[in-house]
GUMARKOL-282018 format. One record per residue: x, y, z of N, C-alpha, C, O, CB in turn; residue number from 1; residue in three letters. Coordinates in steps of 0.001 Angstrom, whole numbers, plus 500000, padded with zeros to 6 digits. Each point is the difference from the previous one (the first is absolute). Glycine has a CB too. Example, Ala and Ser with C-alpha at 12.3 -4.5 7.8 and 13.67 -1.06 7.14 Angstrom:
2
<rec n_px="513190" n_py="494310" n_pz="507800" ca_px="499110" ca_py="501190" ca_pz="500000" c_px="500900" c_py="501200" c_pz="500000" o_px="501036" o_py="499981" o_pz="500665" cb_px="497072" cb_py="498846" cb_pz="500581" resi="1" resn="ALA"/>
<rec n_px="501542" n_py="502223" n_pz="498034" ca_px="500820" ca_py="501190" ca_pz="500060" c_px="499230" c_py="501090" c_pz="500730" o_px="500509" o_py="501108" o_pz="500169" cb_px="500675" cb_py="498264" cb_pz="497686" resi="2" resn="SER"/>
END
This chain:
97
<rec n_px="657700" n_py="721203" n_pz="792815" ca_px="500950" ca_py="499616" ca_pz="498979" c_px="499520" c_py="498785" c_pz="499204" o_px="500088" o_py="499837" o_pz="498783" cb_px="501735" cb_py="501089" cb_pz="502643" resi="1" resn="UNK"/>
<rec n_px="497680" n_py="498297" n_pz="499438" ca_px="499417" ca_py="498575" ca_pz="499290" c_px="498903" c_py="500553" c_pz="498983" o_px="500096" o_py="499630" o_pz="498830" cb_px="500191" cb_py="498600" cb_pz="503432" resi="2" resn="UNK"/>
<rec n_px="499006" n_py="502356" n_pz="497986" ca_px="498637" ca_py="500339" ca_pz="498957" c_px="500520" c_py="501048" c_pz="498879" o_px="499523" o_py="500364" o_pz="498925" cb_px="498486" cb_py="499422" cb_pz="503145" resi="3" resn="UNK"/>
<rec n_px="502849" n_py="500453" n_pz="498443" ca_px="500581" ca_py="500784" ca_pz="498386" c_px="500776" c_py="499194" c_pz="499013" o_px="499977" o_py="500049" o_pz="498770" cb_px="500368" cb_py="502033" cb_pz="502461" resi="4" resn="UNK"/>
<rec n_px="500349" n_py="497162" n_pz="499581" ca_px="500277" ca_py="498632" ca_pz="498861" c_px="499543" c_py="499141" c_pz="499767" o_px="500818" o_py="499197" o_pz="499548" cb_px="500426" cb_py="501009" cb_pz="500667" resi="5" resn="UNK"/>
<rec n_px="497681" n_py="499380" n_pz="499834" ca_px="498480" ca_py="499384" ca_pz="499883" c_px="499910" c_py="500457" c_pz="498146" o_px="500210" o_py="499454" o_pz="498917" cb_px="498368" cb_py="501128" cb_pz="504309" resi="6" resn="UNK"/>
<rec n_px="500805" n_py="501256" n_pz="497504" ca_px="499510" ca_py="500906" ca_pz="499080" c_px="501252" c_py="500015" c_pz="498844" o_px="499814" o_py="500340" o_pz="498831" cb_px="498582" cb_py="501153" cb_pz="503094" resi="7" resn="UNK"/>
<rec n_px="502356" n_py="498258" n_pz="498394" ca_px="500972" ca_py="500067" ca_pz="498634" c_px="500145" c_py="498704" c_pz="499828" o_px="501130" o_py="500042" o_pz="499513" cb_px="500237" cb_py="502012" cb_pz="500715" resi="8" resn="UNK"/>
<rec n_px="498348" n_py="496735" n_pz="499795" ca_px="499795" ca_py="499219" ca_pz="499345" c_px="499053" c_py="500112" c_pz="499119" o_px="500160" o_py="499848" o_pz="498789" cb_px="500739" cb_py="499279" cb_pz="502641" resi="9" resn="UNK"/>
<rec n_px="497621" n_py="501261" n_pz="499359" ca_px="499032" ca_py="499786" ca_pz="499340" c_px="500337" c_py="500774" c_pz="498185" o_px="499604" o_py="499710" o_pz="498871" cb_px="498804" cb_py="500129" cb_pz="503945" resi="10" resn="UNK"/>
<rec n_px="502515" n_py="501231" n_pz="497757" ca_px="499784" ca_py="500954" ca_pz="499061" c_px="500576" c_py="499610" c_pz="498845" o_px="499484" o_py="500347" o_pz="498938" cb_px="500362" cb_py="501255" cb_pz="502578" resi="11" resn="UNK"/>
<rec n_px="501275" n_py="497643" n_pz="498503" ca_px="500942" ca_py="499490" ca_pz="499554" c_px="498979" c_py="498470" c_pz="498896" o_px="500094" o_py="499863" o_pz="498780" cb_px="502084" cb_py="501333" cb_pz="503810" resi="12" resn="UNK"/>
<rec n_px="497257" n_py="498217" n_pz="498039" ca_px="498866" ca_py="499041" ca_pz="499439" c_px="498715" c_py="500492" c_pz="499183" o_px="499464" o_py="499349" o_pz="499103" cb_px="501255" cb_py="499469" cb_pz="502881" resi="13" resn="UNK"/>
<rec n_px="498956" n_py="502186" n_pz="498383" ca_px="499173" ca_py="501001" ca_pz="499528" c_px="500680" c_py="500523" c_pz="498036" o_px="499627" o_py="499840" o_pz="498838" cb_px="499858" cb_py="501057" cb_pz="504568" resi="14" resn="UNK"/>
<rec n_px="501563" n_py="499697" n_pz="497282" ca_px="500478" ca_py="500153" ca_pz="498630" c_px="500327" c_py="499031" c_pz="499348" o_px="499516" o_py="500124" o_pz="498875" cb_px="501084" cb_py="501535" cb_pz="501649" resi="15" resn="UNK"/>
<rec n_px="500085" n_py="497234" n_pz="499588" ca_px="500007" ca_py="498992" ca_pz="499308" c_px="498933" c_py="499463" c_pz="498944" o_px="500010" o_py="499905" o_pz="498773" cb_px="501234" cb_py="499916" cb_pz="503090" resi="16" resn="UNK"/>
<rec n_px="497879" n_py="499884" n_pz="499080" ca_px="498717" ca_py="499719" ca_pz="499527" c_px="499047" c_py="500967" c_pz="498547" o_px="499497" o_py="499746" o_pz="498906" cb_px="500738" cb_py="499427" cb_pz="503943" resi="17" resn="UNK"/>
<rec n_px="499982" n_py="502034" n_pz="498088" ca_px="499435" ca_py="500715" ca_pz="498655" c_px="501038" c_py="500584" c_pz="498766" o_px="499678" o_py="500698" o_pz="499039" cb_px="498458" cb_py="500029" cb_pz="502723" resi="18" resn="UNK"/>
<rec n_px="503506" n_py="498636" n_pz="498671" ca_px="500971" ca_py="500144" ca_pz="498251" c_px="499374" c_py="499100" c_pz="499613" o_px="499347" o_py="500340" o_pz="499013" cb_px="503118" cb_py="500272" cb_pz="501047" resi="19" resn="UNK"/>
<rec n_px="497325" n_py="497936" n_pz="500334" ca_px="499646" ca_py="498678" ca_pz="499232" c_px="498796" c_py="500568" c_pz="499597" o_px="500020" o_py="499876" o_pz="498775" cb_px="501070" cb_py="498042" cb_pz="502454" resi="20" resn="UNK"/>
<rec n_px="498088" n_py="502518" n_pz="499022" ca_px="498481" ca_py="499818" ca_pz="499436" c_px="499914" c_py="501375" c_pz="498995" o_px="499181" o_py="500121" o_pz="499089" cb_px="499530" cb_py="498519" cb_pz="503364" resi="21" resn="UNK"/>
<rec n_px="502397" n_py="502439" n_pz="497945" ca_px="500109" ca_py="500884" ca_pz="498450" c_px="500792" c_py="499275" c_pz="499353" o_px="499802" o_py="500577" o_pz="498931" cb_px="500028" cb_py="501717" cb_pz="501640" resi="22" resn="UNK"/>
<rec n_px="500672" n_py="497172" n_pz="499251" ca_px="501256" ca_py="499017" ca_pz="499187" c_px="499015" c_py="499377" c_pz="499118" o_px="499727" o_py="500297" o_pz="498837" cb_px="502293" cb_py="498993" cb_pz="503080" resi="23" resn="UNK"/>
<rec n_px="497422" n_py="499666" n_pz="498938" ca_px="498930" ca_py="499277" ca_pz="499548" c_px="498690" c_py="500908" c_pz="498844" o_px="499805" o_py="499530" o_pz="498879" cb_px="500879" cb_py="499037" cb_pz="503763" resi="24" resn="UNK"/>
<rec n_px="498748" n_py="502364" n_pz="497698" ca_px="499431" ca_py="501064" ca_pz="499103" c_px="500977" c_py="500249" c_pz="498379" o_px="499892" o_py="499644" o_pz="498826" cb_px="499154" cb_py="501624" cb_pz="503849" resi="25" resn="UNK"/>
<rec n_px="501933" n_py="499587" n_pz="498197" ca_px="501037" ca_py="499959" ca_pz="498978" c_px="500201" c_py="499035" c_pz="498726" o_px="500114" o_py="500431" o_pz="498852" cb_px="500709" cb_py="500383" cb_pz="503110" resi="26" resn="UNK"/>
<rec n_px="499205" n_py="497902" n_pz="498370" ca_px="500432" ca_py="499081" ca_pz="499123" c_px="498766" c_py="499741" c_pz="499339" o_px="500109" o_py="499758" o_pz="498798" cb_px="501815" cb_py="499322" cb_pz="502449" resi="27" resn="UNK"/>
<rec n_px="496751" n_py="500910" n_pz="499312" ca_px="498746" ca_py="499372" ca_pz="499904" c_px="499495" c_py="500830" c_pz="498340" o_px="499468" o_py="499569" o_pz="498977" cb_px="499943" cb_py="499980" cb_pz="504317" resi="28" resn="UNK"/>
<rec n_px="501095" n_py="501820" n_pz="497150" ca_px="499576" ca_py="501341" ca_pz="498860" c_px="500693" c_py="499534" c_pz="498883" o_px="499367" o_py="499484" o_pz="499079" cb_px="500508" cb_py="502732" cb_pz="502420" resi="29" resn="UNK"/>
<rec n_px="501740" n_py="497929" n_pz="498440" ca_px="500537" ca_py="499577" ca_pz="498803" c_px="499812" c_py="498707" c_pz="499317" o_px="500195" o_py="499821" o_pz="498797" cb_px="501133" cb_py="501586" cb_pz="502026" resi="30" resn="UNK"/>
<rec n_px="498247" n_py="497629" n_pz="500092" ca_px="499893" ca_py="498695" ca_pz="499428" c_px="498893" c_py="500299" c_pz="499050" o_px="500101" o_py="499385" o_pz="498938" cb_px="500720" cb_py="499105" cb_pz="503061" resi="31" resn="UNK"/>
<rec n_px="497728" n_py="502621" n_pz="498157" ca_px="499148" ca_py="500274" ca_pz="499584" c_px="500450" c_py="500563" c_pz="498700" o_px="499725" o_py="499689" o_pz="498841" cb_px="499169" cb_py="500355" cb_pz="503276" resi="32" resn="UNK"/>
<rec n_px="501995" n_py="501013" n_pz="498477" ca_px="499580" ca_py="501103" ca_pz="498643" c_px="501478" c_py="500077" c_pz="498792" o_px="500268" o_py="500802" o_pz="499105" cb_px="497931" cb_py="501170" cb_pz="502955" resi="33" resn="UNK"/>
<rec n_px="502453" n_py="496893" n_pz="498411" ca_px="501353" ca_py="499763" ca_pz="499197" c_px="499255" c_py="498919" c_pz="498983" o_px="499133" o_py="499170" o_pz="500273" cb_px="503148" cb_py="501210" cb_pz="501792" resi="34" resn="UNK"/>
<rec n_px="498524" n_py="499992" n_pz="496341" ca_px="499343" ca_py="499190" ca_pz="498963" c_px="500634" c_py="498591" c_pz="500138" o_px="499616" o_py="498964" o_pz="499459" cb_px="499950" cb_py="503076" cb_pz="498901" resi="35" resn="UNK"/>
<rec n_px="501425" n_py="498125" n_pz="502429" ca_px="501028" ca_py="498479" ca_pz="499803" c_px="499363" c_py="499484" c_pz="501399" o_px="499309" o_py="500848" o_pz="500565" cb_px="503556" cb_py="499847" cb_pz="498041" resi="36" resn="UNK"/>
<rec n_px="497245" n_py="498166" n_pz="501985" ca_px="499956" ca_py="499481" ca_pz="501077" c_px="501358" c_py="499783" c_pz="500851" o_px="500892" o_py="499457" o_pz="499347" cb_px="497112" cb_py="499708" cb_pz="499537" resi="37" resn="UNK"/>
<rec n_px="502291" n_py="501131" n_pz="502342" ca_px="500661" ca_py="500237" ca_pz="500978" c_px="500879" c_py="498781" c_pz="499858" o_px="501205" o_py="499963" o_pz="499752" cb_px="497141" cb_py="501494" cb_pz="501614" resi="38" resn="UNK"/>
<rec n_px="500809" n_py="497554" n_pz="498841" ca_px="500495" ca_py="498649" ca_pz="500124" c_px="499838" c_py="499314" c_pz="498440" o_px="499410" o_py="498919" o_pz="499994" cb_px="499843" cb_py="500932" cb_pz="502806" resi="39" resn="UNK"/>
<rec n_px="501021" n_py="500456" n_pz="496422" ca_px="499764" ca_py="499645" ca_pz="498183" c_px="501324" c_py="499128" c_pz="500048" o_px="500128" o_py="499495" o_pz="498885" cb_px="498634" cb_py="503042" cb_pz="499614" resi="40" resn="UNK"/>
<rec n_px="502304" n_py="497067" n_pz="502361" ca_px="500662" ca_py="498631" ca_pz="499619" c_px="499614" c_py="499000" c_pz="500708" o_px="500830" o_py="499090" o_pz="500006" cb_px="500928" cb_py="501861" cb_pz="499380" resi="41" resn="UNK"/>
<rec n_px="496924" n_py="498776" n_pz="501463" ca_px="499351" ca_py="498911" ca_pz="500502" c_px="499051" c_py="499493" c_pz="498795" o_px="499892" o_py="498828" o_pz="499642" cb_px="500288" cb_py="502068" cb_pz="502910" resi="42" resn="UNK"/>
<rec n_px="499154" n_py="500222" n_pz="496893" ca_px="499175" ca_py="498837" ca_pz="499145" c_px="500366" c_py="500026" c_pz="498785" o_px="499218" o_py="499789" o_pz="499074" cb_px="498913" cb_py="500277" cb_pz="502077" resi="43" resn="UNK"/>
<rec n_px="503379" n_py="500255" n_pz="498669" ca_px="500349" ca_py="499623" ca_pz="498076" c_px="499886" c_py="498919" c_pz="499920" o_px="499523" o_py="499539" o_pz="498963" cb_px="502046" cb_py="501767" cb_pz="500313" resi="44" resn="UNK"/>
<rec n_px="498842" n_py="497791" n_pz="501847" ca_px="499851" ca_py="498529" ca_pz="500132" c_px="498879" c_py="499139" c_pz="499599" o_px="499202" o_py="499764" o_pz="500907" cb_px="502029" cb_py="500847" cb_pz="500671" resi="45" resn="UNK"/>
<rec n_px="498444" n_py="498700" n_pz="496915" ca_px="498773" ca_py="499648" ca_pz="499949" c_px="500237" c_py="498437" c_pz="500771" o_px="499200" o_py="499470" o_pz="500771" cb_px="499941" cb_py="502194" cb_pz="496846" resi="46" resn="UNK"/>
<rec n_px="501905" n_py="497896" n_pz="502032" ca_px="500379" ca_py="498174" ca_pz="500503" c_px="500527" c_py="500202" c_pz="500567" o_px="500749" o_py="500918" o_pz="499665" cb_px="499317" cb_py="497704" cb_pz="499141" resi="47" resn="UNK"/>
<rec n_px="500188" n_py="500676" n_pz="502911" ca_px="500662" ca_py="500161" ca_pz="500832" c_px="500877" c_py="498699" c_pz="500026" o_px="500176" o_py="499239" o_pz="499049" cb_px="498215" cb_py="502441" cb_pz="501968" resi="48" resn="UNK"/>
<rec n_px="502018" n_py="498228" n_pz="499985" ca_px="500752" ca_py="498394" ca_pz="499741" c_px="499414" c_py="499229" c_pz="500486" o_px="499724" o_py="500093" o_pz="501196" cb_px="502177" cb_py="500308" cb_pz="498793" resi="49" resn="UNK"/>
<rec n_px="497488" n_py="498004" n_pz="498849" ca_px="499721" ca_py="498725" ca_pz="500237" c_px="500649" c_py="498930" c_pz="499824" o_px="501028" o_py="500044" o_pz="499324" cb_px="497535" cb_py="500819" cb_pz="500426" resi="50" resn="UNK"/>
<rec n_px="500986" n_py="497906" n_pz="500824" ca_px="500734" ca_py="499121" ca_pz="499783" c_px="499177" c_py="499059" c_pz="499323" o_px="498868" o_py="499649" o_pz="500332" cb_px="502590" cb_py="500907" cb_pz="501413" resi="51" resn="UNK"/>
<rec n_px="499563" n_py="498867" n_pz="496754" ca_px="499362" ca_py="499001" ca_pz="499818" c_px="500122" c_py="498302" c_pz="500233" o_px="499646" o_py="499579" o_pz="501101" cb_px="500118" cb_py="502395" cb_pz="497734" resi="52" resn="UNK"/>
<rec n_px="500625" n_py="497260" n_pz="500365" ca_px="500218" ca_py="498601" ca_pz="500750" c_px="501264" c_py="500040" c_pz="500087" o_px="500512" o_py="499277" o_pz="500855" cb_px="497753" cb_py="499326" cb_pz="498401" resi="53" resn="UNK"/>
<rec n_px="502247" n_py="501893" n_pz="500247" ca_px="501375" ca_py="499974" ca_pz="499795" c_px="501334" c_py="501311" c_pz="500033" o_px="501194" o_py="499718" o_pz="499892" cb_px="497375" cb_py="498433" cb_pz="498870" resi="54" resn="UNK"/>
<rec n_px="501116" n_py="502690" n_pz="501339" ca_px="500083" ca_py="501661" ca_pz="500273" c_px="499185" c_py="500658" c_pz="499967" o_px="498822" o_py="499944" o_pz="499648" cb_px="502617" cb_py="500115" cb_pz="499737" resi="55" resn="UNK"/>
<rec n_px="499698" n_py="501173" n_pz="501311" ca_px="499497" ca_py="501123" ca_pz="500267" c_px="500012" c_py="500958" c_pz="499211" o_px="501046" o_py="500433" o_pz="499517" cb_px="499314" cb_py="498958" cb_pz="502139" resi="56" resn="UNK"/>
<rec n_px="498168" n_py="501217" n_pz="498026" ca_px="500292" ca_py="501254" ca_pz="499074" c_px="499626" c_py="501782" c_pz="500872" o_px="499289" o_py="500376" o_pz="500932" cb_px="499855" cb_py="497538" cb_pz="496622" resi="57" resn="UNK"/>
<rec n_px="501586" n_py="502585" n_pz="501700" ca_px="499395" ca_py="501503" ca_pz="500865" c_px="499288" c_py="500675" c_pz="498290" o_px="500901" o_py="499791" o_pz="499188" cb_px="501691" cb_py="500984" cb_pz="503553" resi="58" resn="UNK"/>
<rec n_px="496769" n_py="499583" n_pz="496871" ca_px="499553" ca_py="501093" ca_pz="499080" c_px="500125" c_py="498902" c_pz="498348" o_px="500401" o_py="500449" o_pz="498926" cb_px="500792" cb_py="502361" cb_pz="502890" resi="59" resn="UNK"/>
<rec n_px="498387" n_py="495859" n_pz="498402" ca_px="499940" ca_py="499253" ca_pz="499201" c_px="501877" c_py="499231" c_pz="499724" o_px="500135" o_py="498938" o_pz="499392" cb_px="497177" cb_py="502706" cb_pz="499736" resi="60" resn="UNK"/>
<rec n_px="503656" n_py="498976" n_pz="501325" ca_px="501116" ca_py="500063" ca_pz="499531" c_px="500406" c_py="498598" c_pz="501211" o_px="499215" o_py="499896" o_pz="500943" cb_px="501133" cb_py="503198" cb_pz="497851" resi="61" resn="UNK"/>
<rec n_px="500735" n_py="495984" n_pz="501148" ca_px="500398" ca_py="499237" ca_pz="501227" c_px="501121" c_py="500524" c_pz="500938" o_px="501069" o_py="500358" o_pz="499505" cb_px="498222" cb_py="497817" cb_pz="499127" resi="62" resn="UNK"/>
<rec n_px="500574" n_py="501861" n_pz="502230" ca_px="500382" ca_py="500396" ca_pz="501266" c_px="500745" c_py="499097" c_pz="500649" o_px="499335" o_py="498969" o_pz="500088" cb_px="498918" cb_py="502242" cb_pz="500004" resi="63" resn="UNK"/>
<rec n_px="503076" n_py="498633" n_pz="500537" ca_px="500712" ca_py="499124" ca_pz="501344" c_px="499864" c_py="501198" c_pz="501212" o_px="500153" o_py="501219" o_pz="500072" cb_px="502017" cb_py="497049" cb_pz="498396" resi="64" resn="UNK"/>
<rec n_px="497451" n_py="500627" n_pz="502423" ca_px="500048" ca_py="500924" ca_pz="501507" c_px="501203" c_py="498937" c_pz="500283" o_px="500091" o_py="498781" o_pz="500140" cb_px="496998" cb_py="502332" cb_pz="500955" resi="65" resn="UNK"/>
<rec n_px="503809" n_py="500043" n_pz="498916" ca_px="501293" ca_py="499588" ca_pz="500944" c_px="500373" c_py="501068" c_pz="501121" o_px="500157" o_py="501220" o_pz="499949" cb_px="500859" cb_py="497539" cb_pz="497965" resi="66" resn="UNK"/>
<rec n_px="499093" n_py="499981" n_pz="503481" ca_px="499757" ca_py="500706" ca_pz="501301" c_px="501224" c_py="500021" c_pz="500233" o_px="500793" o_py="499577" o_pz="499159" cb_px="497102" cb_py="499831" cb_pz="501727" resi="67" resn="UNK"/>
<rec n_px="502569" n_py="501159" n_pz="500476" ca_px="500983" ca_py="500294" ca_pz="500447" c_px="499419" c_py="500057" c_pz="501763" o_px="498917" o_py="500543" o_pz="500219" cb_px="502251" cb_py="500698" cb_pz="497185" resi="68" resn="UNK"/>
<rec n_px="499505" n_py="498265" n_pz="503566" ca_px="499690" ca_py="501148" ca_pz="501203" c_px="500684" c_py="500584" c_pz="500684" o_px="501155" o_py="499596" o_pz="499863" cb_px="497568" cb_py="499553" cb_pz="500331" resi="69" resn="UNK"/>
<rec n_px="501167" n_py="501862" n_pz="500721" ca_px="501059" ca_py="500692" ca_pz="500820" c_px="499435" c_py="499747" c_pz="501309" o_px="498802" o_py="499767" o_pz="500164" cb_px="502022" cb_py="502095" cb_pz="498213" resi="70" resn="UNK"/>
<rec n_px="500159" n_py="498191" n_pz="502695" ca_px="499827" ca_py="499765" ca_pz="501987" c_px="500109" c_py="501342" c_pz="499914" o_px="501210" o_py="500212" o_pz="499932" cb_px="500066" cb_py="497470" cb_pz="501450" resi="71" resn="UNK"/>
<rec n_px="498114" n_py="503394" n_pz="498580" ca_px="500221" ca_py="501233" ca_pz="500055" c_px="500774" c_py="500067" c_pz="501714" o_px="500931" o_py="500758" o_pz="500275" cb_px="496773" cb_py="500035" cb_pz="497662" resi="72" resn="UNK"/>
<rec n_px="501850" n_py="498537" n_pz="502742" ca_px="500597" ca_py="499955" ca_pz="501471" c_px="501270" c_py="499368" c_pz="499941" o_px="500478" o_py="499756" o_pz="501108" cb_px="497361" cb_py="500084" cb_pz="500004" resi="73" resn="UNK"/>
<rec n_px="502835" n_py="499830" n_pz="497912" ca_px="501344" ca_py="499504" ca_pz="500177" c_px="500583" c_py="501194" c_pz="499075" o_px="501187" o_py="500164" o_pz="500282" cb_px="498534" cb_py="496931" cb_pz="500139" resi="74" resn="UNK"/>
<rec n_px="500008" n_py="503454" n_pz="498956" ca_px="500884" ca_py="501237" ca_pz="499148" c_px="499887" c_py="501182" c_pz="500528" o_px="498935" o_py="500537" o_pz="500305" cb_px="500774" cb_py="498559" cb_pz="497709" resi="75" resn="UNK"/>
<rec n_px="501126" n_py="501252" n_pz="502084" ca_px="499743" ca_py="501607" ca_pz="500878" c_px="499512" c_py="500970" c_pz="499129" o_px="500369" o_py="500184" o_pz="498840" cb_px="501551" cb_py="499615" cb_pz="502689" resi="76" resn="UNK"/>
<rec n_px="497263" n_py="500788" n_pz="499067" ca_px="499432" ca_py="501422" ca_pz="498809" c_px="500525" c_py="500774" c_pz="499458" o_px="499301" o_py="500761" o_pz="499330" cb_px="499480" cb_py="499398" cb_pz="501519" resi="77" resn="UNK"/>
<rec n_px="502125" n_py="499963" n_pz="499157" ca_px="500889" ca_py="500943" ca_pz="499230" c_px="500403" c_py="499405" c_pz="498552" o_px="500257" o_py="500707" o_pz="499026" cb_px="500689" cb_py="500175" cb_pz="503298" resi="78" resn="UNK"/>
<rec n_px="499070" n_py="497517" n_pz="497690" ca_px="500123" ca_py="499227" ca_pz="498628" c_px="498699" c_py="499628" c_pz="499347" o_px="500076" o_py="499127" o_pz="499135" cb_px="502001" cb_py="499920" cb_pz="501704" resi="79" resn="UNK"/>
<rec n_px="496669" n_py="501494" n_pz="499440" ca_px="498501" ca_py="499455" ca_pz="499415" c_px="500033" c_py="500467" c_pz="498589" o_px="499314" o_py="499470" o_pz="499126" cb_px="499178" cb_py="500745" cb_pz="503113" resi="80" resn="UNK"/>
<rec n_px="502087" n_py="500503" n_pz="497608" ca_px="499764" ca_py="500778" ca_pz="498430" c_px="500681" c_py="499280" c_pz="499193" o_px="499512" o_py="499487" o_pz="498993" cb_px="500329" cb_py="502798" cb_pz="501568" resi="81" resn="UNK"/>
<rec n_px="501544" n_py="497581" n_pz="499848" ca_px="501261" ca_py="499123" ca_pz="499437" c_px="499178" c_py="498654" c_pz="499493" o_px="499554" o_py="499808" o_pz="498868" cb_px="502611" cb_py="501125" cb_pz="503003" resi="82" resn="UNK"/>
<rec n_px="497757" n_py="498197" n_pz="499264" ca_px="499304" ca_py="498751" ca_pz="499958" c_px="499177" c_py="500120" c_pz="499024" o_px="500334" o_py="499511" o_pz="498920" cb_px="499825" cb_py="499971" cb_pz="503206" resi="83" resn="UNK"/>
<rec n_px="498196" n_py="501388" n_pz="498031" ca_px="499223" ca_py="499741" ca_pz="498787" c_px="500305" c_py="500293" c_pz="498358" o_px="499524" o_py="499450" o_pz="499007" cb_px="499109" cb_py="500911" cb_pz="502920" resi="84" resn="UNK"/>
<rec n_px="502490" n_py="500880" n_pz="498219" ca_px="500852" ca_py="499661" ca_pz="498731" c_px="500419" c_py="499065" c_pz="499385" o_px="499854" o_py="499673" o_pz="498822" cb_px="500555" cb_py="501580" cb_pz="501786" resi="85" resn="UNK"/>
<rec n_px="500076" n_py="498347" n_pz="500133" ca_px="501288" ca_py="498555" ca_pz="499517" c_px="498798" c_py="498890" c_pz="499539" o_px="500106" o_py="499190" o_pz="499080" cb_px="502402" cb_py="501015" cb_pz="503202" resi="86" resn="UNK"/>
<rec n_px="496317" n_py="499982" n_pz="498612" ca_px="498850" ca_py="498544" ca_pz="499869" c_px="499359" c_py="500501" c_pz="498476" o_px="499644" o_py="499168" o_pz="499165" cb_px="499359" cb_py="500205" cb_pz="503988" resi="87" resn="UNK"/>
<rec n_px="500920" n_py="501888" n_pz="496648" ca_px="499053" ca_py="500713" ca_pz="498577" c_px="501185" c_py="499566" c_pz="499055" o_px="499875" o_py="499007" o_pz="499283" cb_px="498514" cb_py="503570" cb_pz="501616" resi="88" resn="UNK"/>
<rec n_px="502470" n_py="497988" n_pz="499105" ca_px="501392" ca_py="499459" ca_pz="498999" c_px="499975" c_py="498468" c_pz="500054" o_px="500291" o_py="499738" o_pz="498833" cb_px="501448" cb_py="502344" cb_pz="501766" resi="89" resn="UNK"/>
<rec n_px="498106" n_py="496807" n_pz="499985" ca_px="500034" ca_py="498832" ca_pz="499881" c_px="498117" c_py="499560" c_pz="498769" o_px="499730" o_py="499007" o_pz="499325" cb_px="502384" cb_py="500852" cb_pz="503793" resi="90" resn="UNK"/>
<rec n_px="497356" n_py="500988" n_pz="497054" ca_px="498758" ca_py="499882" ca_pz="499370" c_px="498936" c_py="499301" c_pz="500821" o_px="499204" o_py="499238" o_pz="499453" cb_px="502043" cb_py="500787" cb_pz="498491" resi="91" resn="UNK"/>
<rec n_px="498721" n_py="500226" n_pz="503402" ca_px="499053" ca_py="499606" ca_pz="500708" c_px="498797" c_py="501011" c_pz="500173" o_px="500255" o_py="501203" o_pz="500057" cb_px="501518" cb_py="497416" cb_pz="500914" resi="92" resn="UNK"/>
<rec n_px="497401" n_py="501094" n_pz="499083" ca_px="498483" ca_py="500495" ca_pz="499881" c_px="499342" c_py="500002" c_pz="500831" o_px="499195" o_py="500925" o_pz="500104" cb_px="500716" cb_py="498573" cb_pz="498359" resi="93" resn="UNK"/>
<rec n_px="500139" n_py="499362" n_pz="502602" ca_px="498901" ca_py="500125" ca_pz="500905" c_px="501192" c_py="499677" c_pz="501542" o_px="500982" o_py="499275" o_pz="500163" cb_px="496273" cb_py="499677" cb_pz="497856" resi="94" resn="UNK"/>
<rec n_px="502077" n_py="501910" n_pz="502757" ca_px="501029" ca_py="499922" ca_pz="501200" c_px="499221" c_py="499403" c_pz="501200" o_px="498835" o_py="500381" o_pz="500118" cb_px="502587" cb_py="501758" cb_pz="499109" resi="95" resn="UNK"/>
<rec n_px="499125" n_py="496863" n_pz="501798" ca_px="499468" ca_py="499691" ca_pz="501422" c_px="500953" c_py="500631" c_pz="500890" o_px="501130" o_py="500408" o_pz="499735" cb_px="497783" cb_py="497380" cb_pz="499725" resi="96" resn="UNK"/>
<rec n_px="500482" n_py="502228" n_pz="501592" ca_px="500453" ca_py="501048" ca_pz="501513" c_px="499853" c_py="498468" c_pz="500471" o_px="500179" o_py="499697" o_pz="501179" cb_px="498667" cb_py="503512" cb_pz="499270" resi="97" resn="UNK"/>
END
């Protein structure tokens, strides 16, 4: 009994392994033979955000990073969505855990 559930693990890891690595193929082809790029909203970005002496710019434009944080361990999960709502509606941007 033990070596058959061994064998179905293995088997079980086995397949895993080779969805990821057709997956991996998969994506590898279209990234090739698609005229657009997969990931084409990573590099529209020519300026990313710097800082200069005095602000922050993202894409030449000025930028406020206004934080916010949440105790995710003091809010129960059922309110995480709520919470980061209410923090996006206040106009916060950058979040700490």
């Amino acid at each position: 009994m033990a070596v058959l559930r061994i064998r179905k693990v293995h088997k079980r890891k086995y397949a895993l392994i080779c969805l990821c690595i057709v997956c991996l193929i998969i994506y590898k082809c279209l990234s090739l033979f698609s005229s657009t790029p997969l990931m084409g909203w990573k590099r529209t970005r020519k300026v990313g955000l710097s800082a200069n002496s005095s602000q922050f710019t993202l894409e030449g434009e000025p930028f406020r990073i206004l934080g916010g944080s949440v105790h995710y361990f003091r809010v129960p999960r059922a309110y995480w969505r709520d919470r980061l709502m209410k923090m996006k509606a206040c106009g916060i941007n950058t979040l700490t855990t």
